[in-house]
C-alpha positions in Angstrom: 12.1 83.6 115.1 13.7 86.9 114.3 16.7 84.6 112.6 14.1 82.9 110.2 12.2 86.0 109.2 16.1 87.5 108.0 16.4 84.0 106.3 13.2 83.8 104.6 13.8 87.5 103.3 17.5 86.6 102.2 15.5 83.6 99.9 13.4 85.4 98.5 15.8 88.6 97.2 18.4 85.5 96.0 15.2 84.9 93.9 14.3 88.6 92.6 18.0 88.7 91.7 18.1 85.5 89.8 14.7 86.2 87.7 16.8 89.8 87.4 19.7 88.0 85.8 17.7 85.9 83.6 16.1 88.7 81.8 19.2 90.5 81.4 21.8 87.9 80.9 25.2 87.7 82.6 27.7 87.1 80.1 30.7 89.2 81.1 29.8 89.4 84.6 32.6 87.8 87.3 33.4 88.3 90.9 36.8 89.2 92.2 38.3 88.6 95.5 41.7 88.7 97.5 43.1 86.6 100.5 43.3 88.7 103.7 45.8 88.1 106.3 45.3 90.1 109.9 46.5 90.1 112.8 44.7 88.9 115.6 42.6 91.6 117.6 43.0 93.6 114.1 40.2 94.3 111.2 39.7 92.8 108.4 38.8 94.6 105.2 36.7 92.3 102.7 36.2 93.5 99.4 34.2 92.2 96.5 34.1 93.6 93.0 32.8 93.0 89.7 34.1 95.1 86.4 30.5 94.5 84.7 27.6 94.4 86.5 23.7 94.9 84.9 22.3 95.6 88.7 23.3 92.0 90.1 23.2 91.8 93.6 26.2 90.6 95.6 26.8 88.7 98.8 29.2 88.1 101.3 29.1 84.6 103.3 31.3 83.2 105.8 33.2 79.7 106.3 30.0 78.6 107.9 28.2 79.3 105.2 26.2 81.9 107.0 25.3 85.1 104.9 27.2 88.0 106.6 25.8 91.3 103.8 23.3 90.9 100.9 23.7 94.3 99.1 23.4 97.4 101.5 21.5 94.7 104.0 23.3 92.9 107.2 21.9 89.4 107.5 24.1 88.2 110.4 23.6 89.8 113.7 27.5 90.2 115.1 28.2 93.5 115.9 32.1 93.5 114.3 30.8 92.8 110.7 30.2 96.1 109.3 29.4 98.0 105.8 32.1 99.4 104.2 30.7 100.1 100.3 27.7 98.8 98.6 27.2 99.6 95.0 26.7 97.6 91.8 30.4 97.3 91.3 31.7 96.6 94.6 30.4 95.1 98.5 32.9 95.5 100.9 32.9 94.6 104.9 34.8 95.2 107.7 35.3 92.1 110.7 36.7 94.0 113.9 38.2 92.7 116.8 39.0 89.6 114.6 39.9 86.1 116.6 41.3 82.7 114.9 38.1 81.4 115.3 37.4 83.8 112.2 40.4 82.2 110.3 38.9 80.6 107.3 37.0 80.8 103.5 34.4 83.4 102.6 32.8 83.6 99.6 31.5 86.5 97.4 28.4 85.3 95.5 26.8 87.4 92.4 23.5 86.3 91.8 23.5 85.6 87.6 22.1 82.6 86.9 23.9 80.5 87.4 25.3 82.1 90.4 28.7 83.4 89.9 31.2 83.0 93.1 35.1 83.8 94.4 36.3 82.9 97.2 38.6 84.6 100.1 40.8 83.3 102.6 40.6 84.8 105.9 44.7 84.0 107.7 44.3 85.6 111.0 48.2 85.6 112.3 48.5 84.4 116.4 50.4 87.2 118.8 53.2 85.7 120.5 53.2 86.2 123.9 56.1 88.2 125.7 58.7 85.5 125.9 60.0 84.5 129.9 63.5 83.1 130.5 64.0 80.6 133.2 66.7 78.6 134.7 68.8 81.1 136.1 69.8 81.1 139.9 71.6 83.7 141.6 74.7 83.8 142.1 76.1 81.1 139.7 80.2 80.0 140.5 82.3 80.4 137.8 83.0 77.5 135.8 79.7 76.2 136.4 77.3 75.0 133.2 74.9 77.1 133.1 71.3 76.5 131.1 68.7 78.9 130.3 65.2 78.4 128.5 63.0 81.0 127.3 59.5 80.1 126.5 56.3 81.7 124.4 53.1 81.0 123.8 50.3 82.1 121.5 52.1 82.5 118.3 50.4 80.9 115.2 53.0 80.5 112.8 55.4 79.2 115.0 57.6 81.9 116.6 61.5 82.0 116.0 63.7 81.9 119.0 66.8 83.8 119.0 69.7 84.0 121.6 72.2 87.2 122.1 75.0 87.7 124.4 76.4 90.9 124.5 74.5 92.0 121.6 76.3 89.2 119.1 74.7 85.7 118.2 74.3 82.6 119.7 73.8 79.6 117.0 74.0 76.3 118.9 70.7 76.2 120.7 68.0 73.6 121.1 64.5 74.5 119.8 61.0 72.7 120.3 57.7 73.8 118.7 54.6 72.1 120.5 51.4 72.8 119.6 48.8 74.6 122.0 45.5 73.3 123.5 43.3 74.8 121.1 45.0 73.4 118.5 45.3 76.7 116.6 48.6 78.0 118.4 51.9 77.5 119.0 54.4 77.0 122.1 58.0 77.4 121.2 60.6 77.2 123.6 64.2 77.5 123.2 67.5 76.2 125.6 70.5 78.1 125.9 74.0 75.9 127.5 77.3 77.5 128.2 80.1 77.2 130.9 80.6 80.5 133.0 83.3 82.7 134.0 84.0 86.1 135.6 84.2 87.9 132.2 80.3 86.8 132.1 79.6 88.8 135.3 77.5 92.2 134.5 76.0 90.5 131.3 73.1 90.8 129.4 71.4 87.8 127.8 68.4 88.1 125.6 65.8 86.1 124.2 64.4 87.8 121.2 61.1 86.6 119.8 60.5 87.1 115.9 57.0 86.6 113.9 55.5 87.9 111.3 52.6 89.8 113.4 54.9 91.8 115.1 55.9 94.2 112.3 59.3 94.0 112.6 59.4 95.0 116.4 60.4 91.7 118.4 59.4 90.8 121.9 62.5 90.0 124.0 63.6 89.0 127.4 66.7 90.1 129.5 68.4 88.3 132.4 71.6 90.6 133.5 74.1 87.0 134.4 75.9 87.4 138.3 78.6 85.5 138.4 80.9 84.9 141.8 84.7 84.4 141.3 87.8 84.4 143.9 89.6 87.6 143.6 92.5 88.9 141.3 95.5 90.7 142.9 98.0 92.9 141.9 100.8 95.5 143.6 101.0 98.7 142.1 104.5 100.8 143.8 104.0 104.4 143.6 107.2 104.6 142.2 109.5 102.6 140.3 112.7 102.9 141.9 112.4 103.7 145.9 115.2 105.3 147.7 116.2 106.2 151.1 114.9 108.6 153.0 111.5 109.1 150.9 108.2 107.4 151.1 106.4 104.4 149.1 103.1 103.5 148.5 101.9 100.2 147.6 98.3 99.8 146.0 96.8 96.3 146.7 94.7 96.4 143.5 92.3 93.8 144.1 89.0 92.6 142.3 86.4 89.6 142.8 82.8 88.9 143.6 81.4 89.3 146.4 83.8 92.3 146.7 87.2 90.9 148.5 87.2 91.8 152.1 90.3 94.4 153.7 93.4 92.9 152.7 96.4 91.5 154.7 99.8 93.0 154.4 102.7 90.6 155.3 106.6 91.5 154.7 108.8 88.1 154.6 105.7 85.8 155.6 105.3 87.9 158.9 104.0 90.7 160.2 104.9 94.2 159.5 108.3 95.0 161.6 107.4 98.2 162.0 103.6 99.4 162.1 104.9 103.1 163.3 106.4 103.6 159.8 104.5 100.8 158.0 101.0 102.4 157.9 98.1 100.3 156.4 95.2 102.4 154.9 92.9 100.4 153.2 94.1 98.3 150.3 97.5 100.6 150.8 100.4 100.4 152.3 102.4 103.5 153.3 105.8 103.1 154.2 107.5 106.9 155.6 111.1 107.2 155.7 112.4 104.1 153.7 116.1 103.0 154.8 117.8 99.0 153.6 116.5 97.4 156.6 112.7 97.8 154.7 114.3 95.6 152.2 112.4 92.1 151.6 109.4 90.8 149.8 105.7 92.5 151.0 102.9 90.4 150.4 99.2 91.5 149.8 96.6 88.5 150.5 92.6 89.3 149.3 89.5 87.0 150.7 86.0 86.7 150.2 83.5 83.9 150.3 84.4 81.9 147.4 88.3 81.6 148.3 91.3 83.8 148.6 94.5 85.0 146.2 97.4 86.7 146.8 100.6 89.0 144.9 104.1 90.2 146.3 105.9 92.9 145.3 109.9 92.7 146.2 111.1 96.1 147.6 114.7 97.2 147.0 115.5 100.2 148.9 118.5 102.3 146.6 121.1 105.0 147.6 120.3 108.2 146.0 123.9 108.6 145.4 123.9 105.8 143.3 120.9 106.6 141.2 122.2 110.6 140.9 125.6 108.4 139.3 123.3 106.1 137.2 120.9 109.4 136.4 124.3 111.6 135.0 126.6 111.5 132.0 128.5 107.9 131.9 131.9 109.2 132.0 133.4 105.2 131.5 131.2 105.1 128.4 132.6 108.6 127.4 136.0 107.6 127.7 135.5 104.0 125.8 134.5 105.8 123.2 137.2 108.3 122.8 139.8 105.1 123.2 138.5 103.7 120.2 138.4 106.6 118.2 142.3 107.3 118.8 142.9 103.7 118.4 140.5 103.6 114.5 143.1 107.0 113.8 146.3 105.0 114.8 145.4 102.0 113.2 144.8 104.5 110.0 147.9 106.4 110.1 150.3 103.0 110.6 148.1 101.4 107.3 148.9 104.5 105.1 152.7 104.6 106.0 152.5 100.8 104.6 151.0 101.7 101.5 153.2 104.6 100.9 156.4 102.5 101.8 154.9 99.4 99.4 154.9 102.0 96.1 158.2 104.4 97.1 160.9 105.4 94.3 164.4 106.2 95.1 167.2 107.6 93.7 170.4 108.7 95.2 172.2 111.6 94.6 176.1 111.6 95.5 178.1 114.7 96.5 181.6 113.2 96.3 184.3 115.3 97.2 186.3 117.0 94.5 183.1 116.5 92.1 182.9 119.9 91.3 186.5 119.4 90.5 185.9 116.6 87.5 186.2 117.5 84.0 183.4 116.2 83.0 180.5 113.6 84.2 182.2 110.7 84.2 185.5 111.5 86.0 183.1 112.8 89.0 181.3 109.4 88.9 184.5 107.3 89.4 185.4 110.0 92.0 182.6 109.4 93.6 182.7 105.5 93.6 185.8 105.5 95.2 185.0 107.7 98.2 181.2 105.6 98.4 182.4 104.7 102.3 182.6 108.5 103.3 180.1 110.3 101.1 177.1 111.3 102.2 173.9 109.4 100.8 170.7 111.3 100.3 167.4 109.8 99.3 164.5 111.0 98.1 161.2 109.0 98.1 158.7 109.7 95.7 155.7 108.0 94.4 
């Protein structure tokens, strides 16, 4: 009853308003309007406006066609539709708590004659639900194919799906987009397939939901990947080069998943010879007092539930005579290089007495006895030829 009284009241002011307009004309008069988009849950803000207005009324309808405002007067009784602003110039309204069933065309009407309208669509966005990931089984082997799926609902657009493994990327996924029940909605889902291995033990893989009515703050899911591999081994000697009489210490340095159990120690594929000196502690080995009969190959052997591996370290036990010898000067090396410098100096001094003897001058100056004797130059010269046997030669090299 109540509903047809508003009605009949809404009638009769549409007709005031047009015998209004018709005395004072409408030329110049136009509504204006903007789409609204919202999130859903949100407000919507719906505003009407007209630059020129001779007292016109306005009113706001919605996609039903039901009159929501006529001026300053509510003619639909929902308790989200408020008034914003009523004046001449403007009627805006307010839809709270909006749902997609609100999605959809309003119209402003201004009551000239004929009646002047613009229309306003109403997008009201669909909240993606937080996104679950699914598929994964504790503990996975390594080397197994592993595939993961993360799901969410709600989202209208369709949500994006996006993969990350430690923080970078994953392209090559599968998506599928299915449409929800009340056929306003979305379901998206996304698979994730790769092969595993112990370097993927510890990681974090995350879904990460993008839309539109999340301002720019994603949804995401996390599953933190356990991954169960046979154990690495590897001997670490406390020192490099052992000697007699001191003590070494080898590390069985051993990782895998479940944790490897206490290792074995083994020397020559036996026992230890000697547990008194041979002292295991752990994943170490303590050998006191070393001496040559601790030479030989010591094995370390790790286990746990998925299978076992193993690493040998050869021990050579050294005299620390030796190593004193090996640690001071290298008197052969000293001495090799002393030969060759006396040998480069020889080798010199033999090579220059060649070249000096390849450019030499000589002359020869003869002392003949009785020379001094001669009358003159000559008569010393033949003087001197004849006694050539017994005189004395001297030469002079010169270059």
């Amino acid at each position: 009853m109540g509903k047809h009284i508003i009605h009949s009241c809404i009638i009769r002011l549409h007709q005031a308003a047009a015998s209004k307009s018709k005395v004072k004309g409408s030329q110049g008069q136009f509504p204006l309007t903007q789409n609204v988009t919202v999130v859903e849950g949100g407000t919507a803000i719906l505003t009407c406006r007209v630059d020129q207005n001779d007292n016109t009324s306005l009113q706001w309808s919605n996609p039903a066609q039901q009159t929501l405002y006529f001026d300053d007067k509510k003619a639909l009784r929902d308790n989200r539709i408020e008034l914003v602003r009523a004046s001449w110039h403007e009627l805006s309204i307010s839809v709270s708590d909006v749902s997609l069933s609100d999605e959809g065309q309003y119209t402003c009407s201004l009551f000239t004659m004929p009646v002047k309208t613009s229309k306003a669509y109403l997008t009201v966005l669909g909240v993606p639900e937080k996104p679950q990931i699914s598929g994964f089984s504790s503990p996975v082997m390594e080397g197994d194919l592993m595939q993961l799926t993360c799901k969410t609902s709600g989202s209208k657009p369709a949500a994006d799906i996006r993969w990350f493994k430690n923080d970078k990327e994953i392209k090559d996924v599968k998506y599928l987009k299915e449409e929800d029940a009340n056929r306003k909605t979305f379901t998206v889902s996304s698979t994730l397939d790769f092969r595993v291995d112990r370097s993927d033990d510890g990681v974090a893989v995350i879904c990460r939901v993008d839309h539109e009515s999340l301002n720019a703050t994603p949804q995401v899911a996390m599953q933190v990947l356990e991954i169960h591999y046979t154990p690495s081994v590897k001997i670490i000697p406390s020192t490099p080069f052992p000697q007699e009489g001191q003590a070494l210490t080898l590390t069985c340095e051993s990782k895998g998943k479940p944790l490897p159990e206490p290792v074995l120690w083994t020397k020559d594929g036996a026992e230890l010879p000697d547990p008194d000196r041979m002292v295991v502690s752990g994943r170490e080995l303590n050998i006191l007092f070393l001496n040559k009969t601790d030479n030989g190959t010591y094995r370390c052997e790790a286990t746990n539930t998925i299978g076992q591996s193993s690493a040998e370290y050869v021990l050579i036990v050294h005299d620390p005579n030796s190593l004193a010898g090996q640690n001071g000067p290298d008197h052969a090396l000293i001495g090799g290089i002393v030969a060759v410098v006396v040998f480069v100096t020889l080798c010199s001094i033999f090579l220059l007495g060649r070249y000096l003897a390849r450019h030499k001058g000589t002359y020869l100056t003869n002392e003949a006895k009785g020379a001094e004797d001669a009358p003159d130059a000559d008569t010393a010269i033949i003087n001197a030829e004849g006694s050539q046997v017994n005189a004395e030669e001297k030469k002079e090299y010169f270059i």
